[in-house]
C-alpha positions, 0 to 999 in steps of 0.5 A: 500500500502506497499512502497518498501524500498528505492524505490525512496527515496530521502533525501535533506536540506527543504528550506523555501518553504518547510515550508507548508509541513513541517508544515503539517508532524509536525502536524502529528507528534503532533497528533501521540504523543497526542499532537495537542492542543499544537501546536500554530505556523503555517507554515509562521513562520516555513518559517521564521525560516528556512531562512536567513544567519544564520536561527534559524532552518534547516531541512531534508525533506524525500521523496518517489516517490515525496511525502513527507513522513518524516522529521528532524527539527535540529539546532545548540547547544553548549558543553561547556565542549566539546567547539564544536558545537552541534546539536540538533534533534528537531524533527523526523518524519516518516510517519506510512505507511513508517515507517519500511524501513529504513526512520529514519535511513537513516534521522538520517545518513544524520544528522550524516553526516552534523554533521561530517562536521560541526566538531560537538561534539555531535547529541542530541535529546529527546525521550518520556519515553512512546515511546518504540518503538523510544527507541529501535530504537535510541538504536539499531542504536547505540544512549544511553539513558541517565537516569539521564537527564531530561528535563527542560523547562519554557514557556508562562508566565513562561518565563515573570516572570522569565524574571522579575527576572534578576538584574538590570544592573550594573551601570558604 
C-alpha cells in the first residue's frame, strides 16, 4: 500500500501518553540504523521525560489516517556565542512505507516553526556519515553539513570516572 501524500496527515506536540508509541517508532528507528542492542530505556521513562513544567524532552508525533507513522524527539540547547536558545533534533523518524511524501519535511517545518517562536538561534541535529540518503535530504531542504564537527560523547562508566575527576570544592 502506497499512502497518498498528505492524505490525512496530521502533525501535533506527543504528550506523555504518547510515550508507548513513541517508544515503539524509536525502536524502529534503532533497528533501521543497526542499532537495537543499544537501546536500554523503555517507554515509562520516555513518559517521564516528556512531562512536567519544564520536561527534559518534547516531541512531534506524525500521523496518517490515525496511525502513527513518524516522529521528532527535540529539546532545548544553548549558543553561547549566539546567547539564544537552541534546539536540538534528537531524533527523526519516518516510517519506510511513508517515507517519500513529504513526512520529514513537513516534521522538520513544524520544528522550524516552534523554533521561530521560541526566538531560537539555531535547529541542530546529527546525521550518520553512512546515511546518504538523510544527507541529501537535510541538504536539499536547505540544512549544511558541517565537516569539521564531530561528535563527542562519554557514557556508562565513562561518565563515573570522569565524574571522579572534578576538584574538590573550594573551601570558604
Amino acid at each position: 500500500m502506497t499512502p497518498s501524500p498528505h492524505a490525512s496527515l496530521s502533525l501535533r506536540m506527543a504528550a506523555p501518553e504518547d510515550a508507548p508509541v513513541l517508544f515503539e517508532l524509536i525502536q524502529a528507528l534503532a533497528a533501521y540504523e543497526k542499532l537495537s542492542d543499544a537501546v536500554t530505556g523503555n517507554a515509562t521513562e520516555l513518559a517521564a521525560h516528556l512531562s512536567g513544567d519544564r520536561p527534559l524532552v518534547e516531541a512531534i508525533v506524525a500521523e496518517v489516517a490515525g496511525q502513527a507513522v513518524g516522529f521528532a524527539l527535540f529539546f532545548t540547547n544553548y549558543s553561547t556565542f549566539l546567547t539564544k536558545p537552541g534546539i536540538y533534533l534528537e531524533d527523526l523518524f519516518v516510517q519506510p512505507d511513508y517515507r517519500r511524501l513529504g513526512i520529514g519535511k513537513a516534521l522538520l517545518g513544524y520544528l522550524a516553526a516552534i523554533a521561530q517562536t521560541r526566538q531560537c538561534g539555531r535547529l541542530e541535529w546529527s546525521v550518520l556519515d553512512w546515511n546518504s540518503p538523510a544527507i541529501a535530504f537535510y541538504e536539499r531542504i536547505g540544512a549544511t553539513v558541517l565537516p569539521d564537527w564531530r561528535i563527542c560523547r562519554v557514557t556508562g562508566g565513562a561518565i563515573a570516572t570522569l565524574a571522579e575527576q572534578k576538584p574538590d570544592a573550594p573551601q570558604p
